[in-house]
C-alpha positions as CSV (number, residue, x, y, z in Angstrom):
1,X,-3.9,-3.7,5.4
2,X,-2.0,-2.4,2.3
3,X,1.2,-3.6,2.1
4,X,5.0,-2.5,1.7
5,X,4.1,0.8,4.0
6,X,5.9,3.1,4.2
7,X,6.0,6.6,5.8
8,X,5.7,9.4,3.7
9,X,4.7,12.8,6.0
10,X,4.3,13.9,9.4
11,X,0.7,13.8,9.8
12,X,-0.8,9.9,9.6
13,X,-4.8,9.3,9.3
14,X,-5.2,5.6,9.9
15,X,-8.6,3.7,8.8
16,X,-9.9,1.1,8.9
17,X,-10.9,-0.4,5.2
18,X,-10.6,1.0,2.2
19,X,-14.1,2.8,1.8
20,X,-12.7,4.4,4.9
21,X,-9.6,5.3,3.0
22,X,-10.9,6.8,-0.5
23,X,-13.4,8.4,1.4
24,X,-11.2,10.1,3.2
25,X,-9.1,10.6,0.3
26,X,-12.0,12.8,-1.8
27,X,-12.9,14.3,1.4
28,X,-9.1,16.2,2.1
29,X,-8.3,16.7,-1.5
30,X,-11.5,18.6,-1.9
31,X,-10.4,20.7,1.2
32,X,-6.7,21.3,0.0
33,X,-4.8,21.0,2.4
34,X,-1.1,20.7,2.0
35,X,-0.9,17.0,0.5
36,X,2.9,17.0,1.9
37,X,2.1,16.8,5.6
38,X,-0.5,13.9,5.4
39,X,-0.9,10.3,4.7
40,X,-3.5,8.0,4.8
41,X,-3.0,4.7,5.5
42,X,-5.8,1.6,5.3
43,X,-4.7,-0.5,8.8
44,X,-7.2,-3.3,7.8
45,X,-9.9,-4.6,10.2
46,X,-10.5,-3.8,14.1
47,X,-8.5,-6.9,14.8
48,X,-5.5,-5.6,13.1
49,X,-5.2,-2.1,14.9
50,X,-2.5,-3.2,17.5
51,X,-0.3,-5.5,15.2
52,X,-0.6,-2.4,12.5
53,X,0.4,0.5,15.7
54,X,3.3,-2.4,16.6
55,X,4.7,-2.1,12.9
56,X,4.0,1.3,12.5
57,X,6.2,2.4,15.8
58,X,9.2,0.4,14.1
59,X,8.7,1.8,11.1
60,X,11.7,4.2,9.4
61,X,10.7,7.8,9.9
62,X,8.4,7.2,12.4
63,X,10.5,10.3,14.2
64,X,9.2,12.5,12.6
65,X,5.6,11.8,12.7
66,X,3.8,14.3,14.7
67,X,0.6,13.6,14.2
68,X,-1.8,10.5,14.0
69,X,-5.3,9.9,14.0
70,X,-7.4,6.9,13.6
71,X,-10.8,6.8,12.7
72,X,-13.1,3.5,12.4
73,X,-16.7,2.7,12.5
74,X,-18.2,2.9,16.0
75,X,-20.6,-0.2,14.7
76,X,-22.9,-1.4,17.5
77,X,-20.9,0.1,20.7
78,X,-19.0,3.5,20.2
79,X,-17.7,2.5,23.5
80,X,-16.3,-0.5,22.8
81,X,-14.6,1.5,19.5
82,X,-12.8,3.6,22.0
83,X,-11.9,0.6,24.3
84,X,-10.5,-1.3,21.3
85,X,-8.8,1.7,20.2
86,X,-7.6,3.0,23.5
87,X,-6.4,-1.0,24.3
88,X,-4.1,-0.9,21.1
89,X,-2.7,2.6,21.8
90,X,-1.5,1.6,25.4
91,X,-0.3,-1.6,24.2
92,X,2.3,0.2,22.2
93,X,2.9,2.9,24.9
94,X,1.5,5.8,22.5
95,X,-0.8,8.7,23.6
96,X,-3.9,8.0,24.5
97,X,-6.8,10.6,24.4
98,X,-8.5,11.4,27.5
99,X,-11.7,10.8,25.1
100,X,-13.2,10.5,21.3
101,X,-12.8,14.0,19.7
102,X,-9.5,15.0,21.8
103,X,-5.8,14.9,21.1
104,X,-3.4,13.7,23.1
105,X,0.1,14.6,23.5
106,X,3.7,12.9,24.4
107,X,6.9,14.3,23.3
108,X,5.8,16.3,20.3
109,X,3.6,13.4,19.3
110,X,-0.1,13.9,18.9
111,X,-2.7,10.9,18.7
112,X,-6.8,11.6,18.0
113,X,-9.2,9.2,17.4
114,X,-12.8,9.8,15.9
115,X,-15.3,7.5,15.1
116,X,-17.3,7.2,12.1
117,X,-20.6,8.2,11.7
118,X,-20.4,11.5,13.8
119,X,-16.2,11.9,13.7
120,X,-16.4,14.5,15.9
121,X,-16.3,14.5,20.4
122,X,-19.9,12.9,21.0
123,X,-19.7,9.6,19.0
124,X,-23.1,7.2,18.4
125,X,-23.4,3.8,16.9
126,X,-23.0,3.3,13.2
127,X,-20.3,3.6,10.5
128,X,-18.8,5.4,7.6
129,X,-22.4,4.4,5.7
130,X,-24.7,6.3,8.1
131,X,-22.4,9.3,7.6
132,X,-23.1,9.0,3.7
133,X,-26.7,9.0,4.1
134,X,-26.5,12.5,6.5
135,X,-24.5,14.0,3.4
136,X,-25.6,13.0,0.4
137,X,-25.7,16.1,-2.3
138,X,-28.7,15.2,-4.3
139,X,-31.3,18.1,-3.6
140,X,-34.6,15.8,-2.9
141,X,-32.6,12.8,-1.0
142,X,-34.1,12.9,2.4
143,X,-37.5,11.9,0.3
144,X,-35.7,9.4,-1.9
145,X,-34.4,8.3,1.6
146,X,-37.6,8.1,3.2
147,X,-39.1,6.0,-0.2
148,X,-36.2,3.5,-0.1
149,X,-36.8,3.0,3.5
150,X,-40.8,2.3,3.4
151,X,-39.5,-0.4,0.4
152,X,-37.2,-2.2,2.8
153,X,-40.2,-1.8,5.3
154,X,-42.7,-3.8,2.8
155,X,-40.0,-6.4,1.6
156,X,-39.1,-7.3,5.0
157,X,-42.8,-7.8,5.8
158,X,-44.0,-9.2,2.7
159,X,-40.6,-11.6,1.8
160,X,-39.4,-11.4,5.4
161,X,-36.6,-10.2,3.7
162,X,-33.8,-9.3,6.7
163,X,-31.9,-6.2,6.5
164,X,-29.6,-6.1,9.9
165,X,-27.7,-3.6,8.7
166,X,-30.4,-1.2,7.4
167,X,-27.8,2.1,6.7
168,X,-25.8,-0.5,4.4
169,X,-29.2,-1.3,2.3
170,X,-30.1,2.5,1.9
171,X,-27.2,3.6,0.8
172,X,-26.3,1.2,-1.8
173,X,-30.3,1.3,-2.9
174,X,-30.0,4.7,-3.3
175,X,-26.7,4.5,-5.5
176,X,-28.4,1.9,-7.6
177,X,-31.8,4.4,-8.3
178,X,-29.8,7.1,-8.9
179,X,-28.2,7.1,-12.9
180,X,-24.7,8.4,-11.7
181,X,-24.1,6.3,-8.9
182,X,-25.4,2.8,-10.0
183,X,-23.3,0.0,-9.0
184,X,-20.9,2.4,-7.7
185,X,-18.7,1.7,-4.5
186,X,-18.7,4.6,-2.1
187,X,-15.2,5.7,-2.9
188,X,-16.3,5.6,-6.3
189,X,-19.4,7.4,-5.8
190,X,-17.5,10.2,-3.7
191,X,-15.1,10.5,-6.6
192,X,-18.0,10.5,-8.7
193,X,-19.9,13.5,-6.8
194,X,-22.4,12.3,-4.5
195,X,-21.4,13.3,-1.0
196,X,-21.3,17.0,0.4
197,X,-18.3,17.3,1.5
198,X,-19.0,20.8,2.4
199,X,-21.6,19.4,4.9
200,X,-22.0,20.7,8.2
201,X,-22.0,17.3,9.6
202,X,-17.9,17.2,8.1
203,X,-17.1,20.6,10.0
204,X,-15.3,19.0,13.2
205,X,-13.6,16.5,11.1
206,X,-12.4,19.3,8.9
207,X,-11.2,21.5,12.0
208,X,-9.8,17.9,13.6
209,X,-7.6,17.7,10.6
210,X,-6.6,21.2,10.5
211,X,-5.5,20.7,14.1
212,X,-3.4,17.5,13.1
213,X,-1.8,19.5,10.0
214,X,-0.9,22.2,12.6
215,X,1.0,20.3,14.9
216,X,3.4,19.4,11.6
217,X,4.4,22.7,11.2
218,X,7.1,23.8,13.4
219,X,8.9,20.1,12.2
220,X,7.9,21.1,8.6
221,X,9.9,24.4,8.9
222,X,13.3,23.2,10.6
223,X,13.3,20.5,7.8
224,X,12.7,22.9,5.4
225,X,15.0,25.2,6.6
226,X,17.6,23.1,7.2
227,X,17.6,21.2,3.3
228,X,17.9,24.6,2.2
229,X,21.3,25.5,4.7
């Protein structure tokens, strides 16, 4: 979790680890949306959700937060994700969504929760990585996909090489074969121009957002309004 936190705009996205975070990051500043109304903020691992929520509901100018949404990897169990996430959100009496993909309101504050790799209403197993390899902007990369995977295929059989988290191997593989992404991280490599953030795959996340950003508006105005009175 970053440290010395504090909030900065009515609209919070919370994530879980940092690729989380500047993937995010690339992701909304290539939409544009007003960079007033929306923070992102790196909670840390799984484990740390609750304790973050507990500090976050304490927090100065937690008021006048309207909207929050957390995303984290679904990993093996999406359903677990949304118990853990669910769990954390009750703990510290905020709303809780009736499921992934929804918003849920209490007193003017809105909480959604999606989960990474679909981050829209019908989340699978996997993370932030599988989402990557769905939207990679290279013109030929399902084929470079489909090489990289038949070369994990004959090291695992010929070194019984282990690869228990296959996406993770493909995607870094394919940053290291490809001249502008080599040894890149995947913030770096978004920054650097190798996700489609135009995808199709990114359109409820986009609209999601949108949604968030719209709740902050009526709060925007009075606030606006009332600085200039």
């Amino acid at each position: 979790m970053q440290g010395n936190i504090t909030i900065q705009a009515p609209f919070l996205i919370l994530c879980e680890g940092r690729d989380e975070l500047n993937f995010l990051t690339y992701f909304i500043q290539s939409q544009k949306p007003d960079q007033k109304k929306l923070q992102i903020i790196n909670f840390g691992g799984n484990d740390d959700l609750s304790r973050f929520l507990k500090s976050l509901i304490n927090m100065e100018g937690f008021s006048d937060v309207h909207a929050i949404l957390i995303m984290r990897d679904a990993e093996t169990s999406h359903i677990a994700a949304q118990q853990s996430i669910f769990g954390a959100l009750e703990r510290c009496q905020l709303p809780v969504p009736d499921k992934i993909g929804h918003w849920a309101e209490v007193d003017d504050l809105h909480v959604g929760v999606l989960l990474f790799p679909t981050c829209d209403d019908h989340p699978t197993e996997g993370a932030l990585e599988d989402l990557c390899l769905q939207t990679l902007k290279e013109e030929h990369n399902a084929d470079i996909l489909h090489d990289i995977d038949g070369f994990l295929t004959i090291l695992s059989a010929r070194y019984d090489r282990k690869y228990p988290r296959r996406f993770k191997s493909q995607l870094h593989t394919y940053f290291s074969v490809t001249d502008e992404y080599v040894s890149l991280k995947i913030g770096e490599a978004c920054r650097a121009g190798a996700i489609d953030f135009g995808h199709q795959r990114l359109s409820f996340l986009h609209k999601f957002i949108e949604d968030g950003l719209e709740y902050t508006k009526d709060e925007l105005a009075c606030k606006e309004g009332s600085e200039k009175s």
